[in-house]
C-alpha positions, 0 to 999 in steps of 0.5 A: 500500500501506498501513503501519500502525504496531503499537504493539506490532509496528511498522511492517506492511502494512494487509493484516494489519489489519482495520478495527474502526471510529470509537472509539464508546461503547458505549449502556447495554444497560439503558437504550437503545432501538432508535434508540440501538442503530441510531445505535451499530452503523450510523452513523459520521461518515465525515468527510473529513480526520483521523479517529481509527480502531480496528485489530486486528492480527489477523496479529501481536499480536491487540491493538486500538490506536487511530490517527489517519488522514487520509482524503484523504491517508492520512497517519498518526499515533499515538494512544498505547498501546492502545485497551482491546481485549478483551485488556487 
Protein backbone atom coordinates (compact mmCIF):
# COMPACT_ATOMS: atom_id res chain seq x y z
CA UNK A 1 0.00 0.00 0.00
CA UNK A 2 1.00 3.13 -0.86
CA UNK A 3 0.64 6.60 1.52
CA UNK A 4 0.73 9.72 0.25
CA UNK A 5 1.40 12.92 2.01
CA UNK A 6 -1.89 15.64 1.77
CA UNK A 7 -0.21 18.92 2.33
CA UNK A 8 -3.39 19.68 3.47
CA UNK A 9 -4.66 16.49 4.79
CA UNK A 10 -1.76 14.38 5.75
CA UNK A 11 -0.82 11.47 5.56
CA UNK A 12 -3.56 8.95 3.44
CA UNK A 13 -3.94 5.74 1.33
CA UNK A 14 -2.91 6.29 -2.55
CA UNK A 15 -6.29 4.77 -3.48
CA UNK A 16 -7.85 8.42 -2.69
CA UNK A 17 -5.44 9.91 -5.16
CA UNK A 18 -5.46 9.99 -8.68
CA UNK A 19 -2.44 10.37 -10.62
CA UNK A 20 -2.33 13.97 -12.61
CA UNK A 21 1.07 13.25 -14.47
CA UNK A 22 5.27 14.96 -14.54
CA UNK A 23 4.59 18.59 -13.90
CA UNK A 24 4.80 19.95 -17.87
CA UNK A 25 4.39 23.24 -19.12
CA UNK A 26 1.50 23.95 -20.90
CA UNK A 27 2.59 24.70 -25.10
CA UNK A 28 1.29 28.15 -26.17
CA UNK A 29 -2.09 27.32 -27.69
CA UNK A 30 -1.20 30.24 -30.21
CA UNK A 31 1.72 29.40 -31.36
CA UNK A 32 2.30 25.31 -31.16
CA UNK A 33 1.82 22.74 -33.54
CA UNK A 34 0.86 19.49 -33.55
CA UNK A 35 4.27 17.89 -32.64
CA UNK A 36 4.39 20.22 -29.72
CA UNK A 37 0.86 19.21 -28.52
CA UNK A 38 1.64 15.25 -29.06
CA UNK A 39 5.09 15.66 -27.07
CA UNK A 40 2.64 17.57 -24.18
CA UNK A 41 -0.34 15.47 -23.94
CA UNK A 42 1.54 11.71 -24.52
CA UNK A 43 5.33 11.83 -23.52
CA UNK A 44 6.72 11.52 -20.41
CA UNK A 45 10.08 10.74 -19.26
CA UNK A 46 9.41 7.56 -17.39
CA UNK A 47 12.54 7.59 -15.56
CA UNK A 48 13.95 5.32 -13.21
CA UNK A 49 14.61 6.79 -9.80
CA UNK A 50 13.19 10.16 -8.39
CA UNK A 51 10.88 11.83 -10.32
CA UNK A 52 8.87 14.65 -9.36
CA UNK A 53 4.80 13.83 -9.76
CA UNK A 54 1.25 15.81 -9.78
CA UNK A 55 -1.54 14.17 -7.44
CA UNK A 56 -5.11 15.14 -6.85
CA UNK A 57 -6.57 14.40 -3.56
CA UNK A 58 -9.95 13.62 -5.19
CA UNK A 59 -11.44 11.89 -1.76
CA UNK A 60 -10.44 14.72 0.62
CA UNK A 61 -9.32 18.48 -0.03
CA UNK A 62 -9.57 18.48 -4.20
CA UNK A 63 -6.49 20.14 -4.28
CA UNK A 64 -3.13 19.38 -6.51
CA UNK A 65 0.23 19.08 -4.68
CA UNK A 66 3.45 18.12 -6.01
CA UNK A 67 5.83 15.08 -4.84
CA UNK A 68 8.70 13.64 -5.35
CA UNK A 69 8.97 9.86 -5.68
CA UNK A 70 11.44 7.26 -6.12
CA UNK A 71 10.25 4.93 -8.89
CA UNK A 72 12.43 1.98 -7.82
CA UNK A 73 11.71 2.41 -4.16
CA UNK A 74 8.86 4.23 -3.84
CA UNK A 75 10.30 6.25 -1.10
CA UNK A 76 8.81 9.73 -0.96
CA UNK A 77 9.36 13.30 -0.12
CA UNK A 78 7.79 16.60 -0.09
CA UNK A 79 7.96 19.43 -2.81
CA UNK A 80 6.27 22.03 -0.84
CA UNK A 81 2.73 23.91 -0.85
CA UNK A 82 0.61 23.49 -3.97
CA UNK A 83 1.10 22.70 -7.42
CA UNK A 84 -1.26 25.56 -8.73
CA UNK A 85 -4.13 23.08 -9.42
CA UNK A 86 -7.25 24.54 -10.61
CA UNK A 87 -8.49 25.73 -7.03
CA UNK A 88 -5.62 28.03 -6.33
Amino acid sequence: MLLLECPWCGGRNASEFAYAGEPMPRPDPESAGPAEWRGYLYLRANRCGWTRERWYHRAGCRRFFEIERNTQTHELRPVGGGAGGPDE
